[in-house]
PDBQT receptor file of N, H, CA, C and O in Angstrom, charges set to zero:
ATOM      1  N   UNK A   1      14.434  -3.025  -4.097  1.00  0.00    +0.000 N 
ATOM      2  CA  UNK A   1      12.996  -3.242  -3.976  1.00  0.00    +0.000 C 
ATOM      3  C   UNK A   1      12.751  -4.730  -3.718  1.00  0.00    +0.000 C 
ATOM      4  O   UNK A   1      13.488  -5.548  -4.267  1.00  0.00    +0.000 OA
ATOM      5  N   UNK A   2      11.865  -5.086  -3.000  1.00  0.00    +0.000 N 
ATOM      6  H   UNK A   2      11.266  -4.422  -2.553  1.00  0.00    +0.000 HD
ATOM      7  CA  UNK A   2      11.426  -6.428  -2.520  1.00  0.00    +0.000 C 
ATOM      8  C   UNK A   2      10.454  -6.555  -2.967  1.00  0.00    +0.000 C 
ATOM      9  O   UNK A   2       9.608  -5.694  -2.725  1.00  0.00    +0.000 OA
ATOM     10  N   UNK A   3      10.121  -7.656  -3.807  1.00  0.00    +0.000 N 
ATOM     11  H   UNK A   3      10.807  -8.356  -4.003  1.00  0.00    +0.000 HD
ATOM     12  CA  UNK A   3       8.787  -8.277  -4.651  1.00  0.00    +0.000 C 
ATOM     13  C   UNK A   3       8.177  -9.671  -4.000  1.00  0.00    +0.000 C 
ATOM     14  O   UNK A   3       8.900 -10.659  -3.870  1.00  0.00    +0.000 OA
ATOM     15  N   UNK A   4       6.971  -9.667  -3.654  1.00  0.00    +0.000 N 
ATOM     16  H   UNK A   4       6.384  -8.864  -3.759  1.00  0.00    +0.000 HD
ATOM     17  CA  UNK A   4       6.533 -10.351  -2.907  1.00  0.00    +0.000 C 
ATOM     18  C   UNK A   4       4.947 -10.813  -3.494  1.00  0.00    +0.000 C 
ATOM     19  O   UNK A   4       4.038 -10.087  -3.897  1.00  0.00    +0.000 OA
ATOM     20  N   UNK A   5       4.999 -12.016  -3.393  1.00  0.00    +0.000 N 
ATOM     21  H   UNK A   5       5.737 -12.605  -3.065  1.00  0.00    +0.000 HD
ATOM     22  CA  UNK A   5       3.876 -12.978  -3.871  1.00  0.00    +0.000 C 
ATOM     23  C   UNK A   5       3.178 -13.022  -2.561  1.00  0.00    +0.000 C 
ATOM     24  O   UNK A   5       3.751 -13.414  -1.544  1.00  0.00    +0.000 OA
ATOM     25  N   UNK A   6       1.430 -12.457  -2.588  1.00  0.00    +0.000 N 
ATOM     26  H   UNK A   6       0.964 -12.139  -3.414  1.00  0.00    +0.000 HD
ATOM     27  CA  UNK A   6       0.926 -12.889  -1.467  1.00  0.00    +0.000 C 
ATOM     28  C   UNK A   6      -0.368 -13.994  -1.909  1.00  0.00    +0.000 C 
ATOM     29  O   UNK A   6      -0.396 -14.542  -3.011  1.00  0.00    +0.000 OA
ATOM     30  N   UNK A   7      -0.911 -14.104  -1.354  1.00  0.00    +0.000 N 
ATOM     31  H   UNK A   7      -0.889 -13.658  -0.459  1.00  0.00    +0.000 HD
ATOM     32  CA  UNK A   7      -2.544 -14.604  -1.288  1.00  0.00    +0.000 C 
ATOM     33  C   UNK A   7      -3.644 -13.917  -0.908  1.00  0.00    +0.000 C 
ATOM     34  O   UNK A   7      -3.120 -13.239  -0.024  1.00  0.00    +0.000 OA
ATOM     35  N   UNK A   8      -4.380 -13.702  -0.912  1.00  0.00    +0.000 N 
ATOM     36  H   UNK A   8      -4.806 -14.253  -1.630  1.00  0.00    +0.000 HD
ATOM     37  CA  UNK A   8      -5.627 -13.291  -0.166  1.00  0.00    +0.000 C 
ATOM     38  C   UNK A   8      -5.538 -13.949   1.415  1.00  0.00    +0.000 C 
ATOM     39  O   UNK A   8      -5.334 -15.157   1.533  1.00  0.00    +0.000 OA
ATOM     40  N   UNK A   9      -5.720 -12.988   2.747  1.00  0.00    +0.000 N 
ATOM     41  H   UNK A   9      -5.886 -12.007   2.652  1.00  0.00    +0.000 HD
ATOM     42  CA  UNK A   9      -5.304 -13.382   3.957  1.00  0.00    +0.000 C 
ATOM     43  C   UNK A   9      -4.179 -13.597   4.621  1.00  0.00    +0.000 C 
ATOM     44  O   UNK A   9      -3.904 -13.893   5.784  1.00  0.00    +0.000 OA
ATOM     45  N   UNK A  10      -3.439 -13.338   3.418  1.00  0.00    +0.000 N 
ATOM     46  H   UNK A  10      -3.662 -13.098   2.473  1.00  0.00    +0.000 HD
ATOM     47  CA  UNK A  10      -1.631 -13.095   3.958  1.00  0.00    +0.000 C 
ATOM     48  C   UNK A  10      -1.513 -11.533   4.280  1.00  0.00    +0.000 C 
ATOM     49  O   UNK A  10      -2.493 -10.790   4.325  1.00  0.00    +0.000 OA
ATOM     50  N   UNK A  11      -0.388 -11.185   4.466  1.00  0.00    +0.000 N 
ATOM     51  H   UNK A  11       0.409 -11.789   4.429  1.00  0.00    +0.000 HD
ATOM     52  CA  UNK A  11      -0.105 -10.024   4.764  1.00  0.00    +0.000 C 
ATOM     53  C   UNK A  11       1.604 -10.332   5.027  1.00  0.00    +0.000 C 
ATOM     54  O   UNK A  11       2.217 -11.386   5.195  1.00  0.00    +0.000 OA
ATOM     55  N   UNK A  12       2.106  -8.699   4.972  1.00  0.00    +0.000 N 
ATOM     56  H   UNK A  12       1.608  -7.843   4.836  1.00  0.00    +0.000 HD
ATOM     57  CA  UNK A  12       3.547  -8.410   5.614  1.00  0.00    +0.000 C 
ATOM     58  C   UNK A  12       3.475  -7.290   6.323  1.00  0.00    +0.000 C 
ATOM     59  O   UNK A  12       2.687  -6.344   6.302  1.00  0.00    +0.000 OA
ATOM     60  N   UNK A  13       4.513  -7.565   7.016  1.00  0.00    +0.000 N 
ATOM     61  H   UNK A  13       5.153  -8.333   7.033  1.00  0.00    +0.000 HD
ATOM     62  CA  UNK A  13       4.641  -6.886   8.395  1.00  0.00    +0.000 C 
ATOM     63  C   UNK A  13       5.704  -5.203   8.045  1.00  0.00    +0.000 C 
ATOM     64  O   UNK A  13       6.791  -5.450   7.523  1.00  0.00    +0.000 OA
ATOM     65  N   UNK A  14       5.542  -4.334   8.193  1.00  0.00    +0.000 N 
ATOM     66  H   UNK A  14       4.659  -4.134   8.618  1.00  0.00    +0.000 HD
ATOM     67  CA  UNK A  14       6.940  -3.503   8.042  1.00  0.00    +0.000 C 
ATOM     68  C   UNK A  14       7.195  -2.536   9.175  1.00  0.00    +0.000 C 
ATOM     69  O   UNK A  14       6.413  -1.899   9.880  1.00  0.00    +0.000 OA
ATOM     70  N   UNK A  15       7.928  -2.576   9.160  1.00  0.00    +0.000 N 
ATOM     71  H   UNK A  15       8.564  -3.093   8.587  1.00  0.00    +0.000 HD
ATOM     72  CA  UNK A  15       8.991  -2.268  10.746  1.00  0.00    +0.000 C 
ATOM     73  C   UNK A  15       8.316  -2.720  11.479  1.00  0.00    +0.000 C 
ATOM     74  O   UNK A  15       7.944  -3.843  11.136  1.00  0.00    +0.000 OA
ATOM     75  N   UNK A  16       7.742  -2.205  12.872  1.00  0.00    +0.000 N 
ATOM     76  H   UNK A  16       8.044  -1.293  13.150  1.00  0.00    +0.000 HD
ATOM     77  CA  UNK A  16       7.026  -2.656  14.357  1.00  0.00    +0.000 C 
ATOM     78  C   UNK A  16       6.095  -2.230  13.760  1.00  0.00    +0.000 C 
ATOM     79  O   UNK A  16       6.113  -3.256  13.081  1.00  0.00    +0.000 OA
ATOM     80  N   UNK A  17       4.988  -1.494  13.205  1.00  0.00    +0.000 N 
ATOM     81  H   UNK A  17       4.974  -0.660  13.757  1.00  0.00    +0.000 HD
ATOM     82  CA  UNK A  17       3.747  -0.963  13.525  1.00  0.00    +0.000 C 
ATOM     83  C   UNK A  17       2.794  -1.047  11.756  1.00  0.00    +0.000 C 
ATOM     84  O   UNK A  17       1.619  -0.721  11.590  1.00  0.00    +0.000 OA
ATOM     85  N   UNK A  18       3.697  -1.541  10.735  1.00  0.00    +0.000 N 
ATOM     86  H   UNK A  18       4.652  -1.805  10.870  1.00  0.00    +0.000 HD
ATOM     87  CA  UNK A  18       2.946  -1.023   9.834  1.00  0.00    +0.000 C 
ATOM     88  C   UNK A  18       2.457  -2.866   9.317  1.00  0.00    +0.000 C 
ATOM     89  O   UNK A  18       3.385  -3.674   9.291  1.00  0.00    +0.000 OA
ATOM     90  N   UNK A  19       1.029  -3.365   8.950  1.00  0.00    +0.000 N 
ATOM     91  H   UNK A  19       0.276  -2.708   8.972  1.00  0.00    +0.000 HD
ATOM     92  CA  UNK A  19       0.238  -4.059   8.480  1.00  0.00    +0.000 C 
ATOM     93  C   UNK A  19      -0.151  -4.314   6.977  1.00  0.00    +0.000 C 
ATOM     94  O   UNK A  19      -1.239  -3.889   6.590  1.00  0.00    +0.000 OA
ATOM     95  N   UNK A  20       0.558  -4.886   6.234  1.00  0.00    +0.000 N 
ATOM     96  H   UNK A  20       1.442  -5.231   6.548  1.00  0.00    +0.000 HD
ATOM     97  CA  UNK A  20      -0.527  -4.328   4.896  1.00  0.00    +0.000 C 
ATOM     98  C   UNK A  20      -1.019  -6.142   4.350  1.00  0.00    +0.000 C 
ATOM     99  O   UNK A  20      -0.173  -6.948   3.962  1.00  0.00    +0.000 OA
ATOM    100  N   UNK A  21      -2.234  -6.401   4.429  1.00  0.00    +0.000 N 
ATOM    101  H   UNK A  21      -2.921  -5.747   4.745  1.00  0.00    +0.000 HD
ATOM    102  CA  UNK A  21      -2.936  -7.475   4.186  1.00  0.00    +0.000 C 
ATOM    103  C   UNK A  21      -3.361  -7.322   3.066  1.00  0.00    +0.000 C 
ATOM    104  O   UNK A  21      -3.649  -6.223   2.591  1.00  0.00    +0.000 OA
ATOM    105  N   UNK A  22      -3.498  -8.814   2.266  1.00  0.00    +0.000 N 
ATOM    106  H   UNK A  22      -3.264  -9.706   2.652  1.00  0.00    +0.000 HD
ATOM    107  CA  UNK A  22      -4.435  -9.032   0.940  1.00  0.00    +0.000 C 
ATOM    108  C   UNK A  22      -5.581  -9.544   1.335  1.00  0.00    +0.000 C 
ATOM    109  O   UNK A  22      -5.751 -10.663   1.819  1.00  0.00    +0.000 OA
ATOM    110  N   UNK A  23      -6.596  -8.493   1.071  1.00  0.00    +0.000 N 
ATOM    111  H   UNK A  23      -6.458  -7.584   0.678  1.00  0.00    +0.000 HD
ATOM    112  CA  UNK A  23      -7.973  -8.453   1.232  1.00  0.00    +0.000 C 
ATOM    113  C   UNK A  23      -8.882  -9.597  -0.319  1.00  0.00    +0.000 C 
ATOM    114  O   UNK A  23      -9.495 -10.664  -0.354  1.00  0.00    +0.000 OA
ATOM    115  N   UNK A  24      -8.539  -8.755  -1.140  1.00  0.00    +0.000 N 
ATOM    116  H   UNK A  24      -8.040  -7.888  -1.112  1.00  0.00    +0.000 HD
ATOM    117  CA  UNK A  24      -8.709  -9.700  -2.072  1.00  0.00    +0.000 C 
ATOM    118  C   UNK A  24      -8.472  -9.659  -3.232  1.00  0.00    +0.000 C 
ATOM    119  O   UNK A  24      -8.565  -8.527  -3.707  1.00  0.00    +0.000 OA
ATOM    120  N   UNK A  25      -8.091 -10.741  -4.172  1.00  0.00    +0.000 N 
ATOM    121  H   UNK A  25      -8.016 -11.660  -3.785  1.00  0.00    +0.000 HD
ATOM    122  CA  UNK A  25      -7.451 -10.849  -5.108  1.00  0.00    +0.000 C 
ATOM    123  C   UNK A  25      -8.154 -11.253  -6.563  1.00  0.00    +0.000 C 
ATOM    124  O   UNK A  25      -7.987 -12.446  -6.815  1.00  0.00    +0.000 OA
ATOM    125  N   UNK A  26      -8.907 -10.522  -7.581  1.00  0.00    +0.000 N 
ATOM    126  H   UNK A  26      -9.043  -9.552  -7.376  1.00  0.00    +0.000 HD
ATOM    127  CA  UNK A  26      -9.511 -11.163  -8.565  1.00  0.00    +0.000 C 
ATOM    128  C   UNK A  26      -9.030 -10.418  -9.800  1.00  0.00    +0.000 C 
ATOM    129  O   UNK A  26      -8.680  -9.238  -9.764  1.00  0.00    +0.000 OA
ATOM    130  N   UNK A  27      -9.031 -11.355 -11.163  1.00  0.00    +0.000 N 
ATOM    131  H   UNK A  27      -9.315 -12.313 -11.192  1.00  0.00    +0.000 HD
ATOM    132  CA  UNK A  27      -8.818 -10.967 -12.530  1.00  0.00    +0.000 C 
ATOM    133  C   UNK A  27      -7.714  -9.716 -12.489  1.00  0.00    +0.000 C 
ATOM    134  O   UNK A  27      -8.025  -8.888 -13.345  1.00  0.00    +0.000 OA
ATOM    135  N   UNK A  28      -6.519  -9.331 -11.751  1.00  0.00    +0.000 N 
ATOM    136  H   UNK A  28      -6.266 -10.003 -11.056  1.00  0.00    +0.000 HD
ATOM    137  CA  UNK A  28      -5.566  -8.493 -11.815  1.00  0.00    +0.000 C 
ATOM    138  C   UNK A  28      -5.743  -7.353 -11.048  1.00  0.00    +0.000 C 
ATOM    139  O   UNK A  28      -5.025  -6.354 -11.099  1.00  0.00    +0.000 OA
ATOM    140  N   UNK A  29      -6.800  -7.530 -10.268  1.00  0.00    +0.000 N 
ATOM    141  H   UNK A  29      -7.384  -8.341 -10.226  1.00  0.00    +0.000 HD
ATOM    142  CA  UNK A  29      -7.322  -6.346  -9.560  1.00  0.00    +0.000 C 
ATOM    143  C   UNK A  29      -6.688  -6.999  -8.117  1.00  0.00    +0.000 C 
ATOM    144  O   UNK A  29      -6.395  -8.195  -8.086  1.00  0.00    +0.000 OA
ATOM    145  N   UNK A  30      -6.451  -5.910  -6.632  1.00  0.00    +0.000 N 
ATOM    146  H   UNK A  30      -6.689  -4.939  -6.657  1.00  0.00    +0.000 HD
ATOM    147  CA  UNK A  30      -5.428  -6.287  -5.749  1.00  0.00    +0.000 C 
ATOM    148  C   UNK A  30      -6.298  -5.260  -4.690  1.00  0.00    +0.000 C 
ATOM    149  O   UNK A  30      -6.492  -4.050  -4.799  1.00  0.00    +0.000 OA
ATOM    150  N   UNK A  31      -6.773  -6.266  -3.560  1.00  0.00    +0.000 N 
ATOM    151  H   UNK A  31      -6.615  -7.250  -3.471  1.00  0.00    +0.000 HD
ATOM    152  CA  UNK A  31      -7.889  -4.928  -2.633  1.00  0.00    +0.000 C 
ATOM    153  C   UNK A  31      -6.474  -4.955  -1.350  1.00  0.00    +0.000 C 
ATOM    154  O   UNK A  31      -6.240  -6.113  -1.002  1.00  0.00    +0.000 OA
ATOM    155  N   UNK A  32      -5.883  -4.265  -0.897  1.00  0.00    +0.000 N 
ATOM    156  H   UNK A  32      -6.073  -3.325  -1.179  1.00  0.00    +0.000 HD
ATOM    157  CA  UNK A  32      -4.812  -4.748   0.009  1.00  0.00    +0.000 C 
ATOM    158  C   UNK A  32      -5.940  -3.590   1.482  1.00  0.00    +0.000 C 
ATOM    159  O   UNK A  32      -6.808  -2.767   1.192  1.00  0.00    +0.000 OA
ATOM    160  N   UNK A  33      -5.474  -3.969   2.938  1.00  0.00    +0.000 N 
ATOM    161  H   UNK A  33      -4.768  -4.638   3.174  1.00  0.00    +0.000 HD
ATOM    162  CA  UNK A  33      -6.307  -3.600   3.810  1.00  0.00    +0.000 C 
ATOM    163  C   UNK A  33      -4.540  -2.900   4.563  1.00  0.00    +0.000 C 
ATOM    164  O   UNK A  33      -3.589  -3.682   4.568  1.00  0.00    +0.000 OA
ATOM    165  N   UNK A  34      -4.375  -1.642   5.046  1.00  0.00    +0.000 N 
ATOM    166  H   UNK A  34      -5.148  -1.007   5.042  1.00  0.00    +0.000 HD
ATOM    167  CA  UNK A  34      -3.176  -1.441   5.528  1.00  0.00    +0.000 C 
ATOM    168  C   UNK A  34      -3.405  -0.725   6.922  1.00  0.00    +0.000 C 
ATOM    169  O   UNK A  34      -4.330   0.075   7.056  1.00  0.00    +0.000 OA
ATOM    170  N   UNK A  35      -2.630  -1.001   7.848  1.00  0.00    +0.000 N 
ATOM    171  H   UNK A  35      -1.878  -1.651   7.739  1.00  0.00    +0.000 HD
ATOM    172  CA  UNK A  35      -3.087  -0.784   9.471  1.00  0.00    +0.000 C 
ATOM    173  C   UNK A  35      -1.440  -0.166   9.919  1.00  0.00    +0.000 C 
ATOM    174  O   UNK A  35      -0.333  -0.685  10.061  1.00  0.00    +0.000 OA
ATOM    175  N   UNK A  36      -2.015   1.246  10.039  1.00  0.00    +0.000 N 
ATOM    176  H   UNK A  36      -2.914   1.667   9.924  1.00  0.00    +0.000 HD
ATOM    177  CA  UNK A  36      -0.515   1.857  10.512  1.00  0.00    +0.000 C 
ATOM    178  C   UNK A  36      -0.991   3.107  11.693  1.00  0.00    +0.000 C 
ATOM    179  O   UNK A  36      -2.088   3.545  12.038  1.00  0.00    +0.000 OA
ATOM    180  N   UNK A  37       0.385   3.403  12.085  1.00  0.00    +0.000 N 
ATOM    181  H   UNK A  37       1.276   3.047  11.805  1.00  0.00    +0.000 HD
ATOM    182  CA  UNK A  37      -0.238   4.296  13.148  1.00  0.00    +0.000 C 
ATOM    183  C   UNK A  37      -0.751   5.762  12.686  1.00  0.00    +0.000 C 
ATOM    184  O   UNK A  37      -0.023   6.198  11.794  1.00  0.00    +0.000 OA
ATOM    185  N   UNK A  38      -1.760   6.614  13.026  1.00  0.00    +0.000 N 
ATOM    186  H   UNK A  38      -2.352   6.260  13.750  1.00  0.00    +0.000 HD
ATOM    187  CA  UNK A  38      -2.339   7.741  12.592  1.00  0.00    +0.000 C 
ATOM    188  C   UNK A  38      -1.159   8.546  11.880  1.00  0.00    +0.000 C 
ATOM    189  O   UNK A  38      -1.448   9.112  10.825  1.00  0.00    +0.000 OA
ATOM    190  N   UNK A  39       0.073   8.641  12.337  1.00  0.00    +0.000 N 
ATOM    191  H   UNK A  39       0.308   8.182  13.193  1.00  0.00    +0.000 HD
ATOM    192  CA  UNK A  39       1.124   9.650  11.890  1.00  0.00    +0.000 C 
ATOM    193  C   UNK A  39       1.472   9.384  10.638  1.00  0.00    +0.000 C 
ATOM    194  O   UNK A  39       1.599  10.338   9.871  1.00  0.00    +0.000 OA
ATOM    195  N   UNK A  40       1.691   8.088  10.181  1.00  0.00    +0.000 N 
ATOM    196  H   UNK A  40       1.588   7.313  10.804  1.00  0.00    +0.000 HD
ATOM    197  CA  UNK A  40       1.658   7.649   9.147  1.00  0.00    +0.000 C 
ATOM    198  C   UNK A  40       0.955   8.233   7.902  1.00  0.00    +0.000 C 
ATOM    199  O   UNK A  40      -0.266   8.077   7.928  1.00  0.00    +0.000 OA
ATOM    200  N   UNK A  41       1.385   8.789   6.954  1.00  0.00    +0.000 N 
ATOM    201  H   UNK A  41       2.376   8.915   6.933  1.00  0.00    +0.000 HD
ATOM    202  CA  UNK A  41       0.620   9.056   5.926  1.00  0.00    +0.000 C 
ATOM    203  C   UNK A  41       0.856   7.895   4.323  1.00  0.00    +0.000 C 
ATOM    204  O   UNK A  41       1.799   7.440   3.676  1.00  0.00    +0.000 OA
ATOM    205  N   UNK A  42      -0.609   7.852   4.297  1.00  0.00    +0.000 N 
ATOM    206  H   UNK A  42      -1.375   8.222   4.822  1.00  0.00    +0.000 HD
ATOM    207  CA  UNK A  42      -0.637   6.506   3.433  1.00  0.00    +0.000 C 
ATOM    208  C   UNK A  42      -1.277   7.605   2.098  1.00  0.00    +0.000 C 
ATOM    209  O   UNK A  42      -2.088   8.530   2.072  1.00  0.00    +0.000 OA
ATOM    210  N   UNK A  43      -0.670   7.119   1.384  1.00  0.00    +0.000 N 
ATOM    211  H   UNK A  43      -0.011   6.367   1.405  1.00  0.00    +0.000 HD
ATOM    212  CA  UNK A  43      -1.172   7.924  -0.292  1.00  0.00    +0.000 C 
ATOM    213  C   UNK A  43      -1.146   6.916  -1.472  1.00  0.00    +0.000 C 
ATOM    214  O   UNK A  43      -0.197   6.210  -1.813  1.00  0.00    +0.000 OA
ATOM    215  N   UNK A  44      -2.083   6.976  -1.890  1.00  0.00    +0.000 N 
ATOM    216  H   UNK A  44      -2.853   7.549  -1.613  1.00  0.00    +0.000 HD
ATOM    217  CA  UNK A  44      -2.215   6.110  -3.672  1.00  0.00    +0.000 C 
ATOM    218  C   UNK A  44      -1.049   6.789  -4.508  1.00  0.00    +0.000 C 
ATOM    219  O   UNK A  44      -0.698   7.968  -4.553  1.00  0.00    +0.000 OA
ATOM    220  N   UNK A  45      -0.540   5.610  -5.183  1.00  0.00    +0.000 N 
ATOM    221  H   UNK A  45      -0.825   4.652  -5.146  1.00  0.00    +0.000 HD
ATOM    222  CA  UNK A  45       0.490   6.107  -5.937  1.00  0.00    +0.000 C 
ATOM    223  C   UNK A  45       0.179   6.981  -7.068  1.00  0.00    +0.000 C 
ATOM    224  O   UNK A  45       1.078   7.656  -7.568  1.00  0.00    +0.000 OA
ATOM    225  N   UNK A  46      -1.161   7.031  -7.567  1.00  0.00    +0.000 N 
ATOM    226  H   UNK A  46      -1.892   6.483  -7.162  1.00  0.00    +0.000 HD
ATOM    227  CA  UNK A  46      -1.403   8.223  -8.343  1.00  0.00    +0.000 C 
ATOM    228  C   UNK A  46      -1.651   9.075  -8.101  1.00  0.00    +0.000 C 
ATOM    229  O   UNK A  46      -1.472  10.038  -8.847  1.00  0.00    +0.000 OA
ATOM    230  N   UNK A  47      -2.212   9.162  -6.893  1.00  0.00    +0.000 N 
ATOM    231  H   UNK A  47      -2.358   8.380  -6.287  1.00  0.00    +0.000 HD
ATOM    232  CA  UNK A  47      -2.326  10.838  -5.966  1.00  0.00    +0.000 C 
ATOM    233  C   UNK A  47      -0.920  11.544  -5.516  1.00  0.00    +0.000 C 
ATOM    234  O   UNK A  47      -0.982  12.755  -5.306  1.00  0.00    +0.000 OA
ATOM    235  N   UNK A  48       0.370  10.877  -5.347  1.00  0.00    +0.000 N 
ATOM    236  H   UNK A  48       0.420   9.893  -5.518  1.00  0.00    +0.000 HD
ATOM    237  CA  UNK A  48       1.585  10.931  -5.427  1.00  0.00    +0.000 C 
ATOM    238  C   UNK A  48       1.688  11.738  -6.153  1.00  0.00    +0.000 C 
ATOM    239  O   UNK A  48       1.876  12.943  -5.990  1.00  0.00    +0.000 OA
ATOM    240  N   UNK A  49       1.508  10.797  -7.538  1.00  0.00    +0.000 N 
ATOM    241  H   UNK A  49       1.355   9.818  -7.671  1.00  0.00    +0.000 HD
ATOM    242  CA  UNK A  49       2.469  11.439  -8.613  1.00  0.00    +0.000 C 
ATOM    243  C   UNK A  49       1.799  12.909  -8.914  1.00  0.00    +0.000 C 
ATOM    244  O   UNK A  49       2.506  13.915  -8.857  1.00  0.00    +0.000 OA
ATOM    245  N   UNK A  50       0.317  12.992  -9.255  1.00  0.00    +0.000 N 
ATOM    246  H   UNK A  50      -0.257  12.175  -9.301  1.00  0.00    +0.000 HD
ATOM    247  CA  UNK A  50      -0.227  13.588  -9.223  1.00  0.00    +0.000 C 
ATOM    248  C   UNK A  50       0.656  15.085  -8.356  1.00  0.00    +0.000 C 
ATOM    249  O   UNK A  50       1.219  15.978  -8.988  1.00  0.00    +0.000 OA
ATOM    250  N   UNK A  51       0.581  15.029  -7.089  1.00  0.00    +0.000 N 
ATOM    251  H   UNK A  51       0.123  14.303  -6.576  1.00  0.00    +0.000 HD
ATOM    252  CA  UNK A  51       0.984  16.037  -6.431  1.00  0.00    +0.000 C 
ATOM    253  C   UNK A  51       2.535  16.041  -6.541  1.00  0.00    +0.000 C 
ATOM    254  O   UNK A  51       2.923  16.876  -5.724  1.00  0.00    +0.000 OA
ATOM    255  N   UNK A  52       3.385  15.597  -7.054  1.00  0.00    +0.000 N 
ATOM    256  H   UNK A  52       3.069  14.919  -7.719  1.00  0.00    +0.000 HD
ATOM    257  CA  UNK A  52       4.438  15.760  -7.764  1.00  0.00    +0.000 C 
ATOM    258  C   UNK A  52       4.824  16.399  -8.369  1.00  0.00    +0.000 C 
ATOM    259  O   UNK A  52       5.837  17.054  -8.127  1.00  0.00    +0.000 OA
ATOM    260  N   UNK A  53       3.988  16.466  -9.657  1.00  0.00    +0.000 N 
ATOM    261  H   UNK A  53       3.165  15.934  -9.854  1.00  0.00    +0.000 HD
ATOM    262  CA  UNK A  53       3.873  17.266 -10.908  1.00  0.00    +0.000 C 
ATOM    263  C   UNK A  53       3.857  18.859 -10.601  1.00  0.00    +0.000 C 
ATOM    264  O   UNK A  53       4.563  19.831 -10.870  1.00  0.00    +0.000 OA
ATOM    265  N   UNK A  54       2.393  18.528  -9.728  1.00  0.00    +0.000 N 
ATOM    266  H   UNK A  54       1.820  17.738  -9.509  1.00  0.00    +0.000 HD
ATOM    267  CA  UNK A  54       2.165  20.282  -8.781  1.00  0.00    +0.000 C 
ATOM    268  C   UNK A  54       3.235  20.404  -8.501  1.00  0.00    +0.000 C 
ATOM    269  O   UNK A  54       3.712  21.189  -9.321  1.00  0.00    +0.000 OA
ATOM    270  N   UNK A  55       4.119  20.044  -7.675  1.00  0.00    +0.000 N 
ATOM    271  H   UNK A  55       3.732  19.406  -7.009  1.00  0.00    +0.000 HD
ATOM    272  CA  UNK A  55       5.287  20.713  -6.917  1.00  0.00    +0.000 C 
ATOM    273  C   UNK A  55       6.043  21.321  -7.672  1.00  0.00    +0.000 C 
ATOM    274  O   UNK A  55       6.507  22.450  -7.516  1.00  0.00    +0.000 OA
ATOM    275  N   UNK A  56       6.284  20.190  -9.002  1.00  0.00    +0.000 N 
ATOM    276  H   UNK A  56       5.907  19.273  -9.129  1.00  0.00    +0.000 HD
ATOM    277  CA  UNK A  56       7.477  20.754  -9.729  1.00  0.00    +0.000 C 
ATOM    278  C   UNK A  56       7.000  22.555 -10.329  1.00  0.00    +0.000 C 
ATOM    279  O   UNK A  56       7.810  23.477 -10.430  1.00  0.00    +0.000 OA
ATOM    280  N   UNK A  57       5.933  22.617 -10.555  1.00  0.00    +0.000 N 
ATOM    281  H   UNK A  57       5.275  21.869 -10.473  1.00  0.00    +0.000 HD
ATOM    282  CA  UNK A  57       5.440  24.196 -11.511  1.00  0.00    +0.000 C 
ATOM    283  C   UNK A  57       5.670  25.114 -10.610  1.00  0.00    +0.000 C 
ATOM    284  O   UNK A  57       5.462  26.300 -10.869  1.00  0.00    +0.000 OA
TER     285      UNK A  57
């Protein structure tokens, strides 16, 4: 896993097409802005786990 310190207005790049920017940064809270191609499926890590759980029953 790669741990990465950003700023607000930074961003990293992943592979050719995927974007994920720090929108903004206050009191531990993290707004990130992410720009990928439509095929891409982007999910909150608690909606993840969430549908995880389902799978397993």
């Amino acid at each position: 896993m790669l741990v990465l310190g950003r700023k607000p207005g930074e961003y990293v790049i992943i592979g050719d097409s995927i974007k994920v920017k720090v929108v903004k940064s206050d009191a531990g809270d993290l707004r990130l802005a992410i720009e990928a191609p439509k095929d891409v499926k982007i999910t909150r890590g608690e909606v993840w786990e969430e549908q995880q759980k389902i799978a397993v029953k």
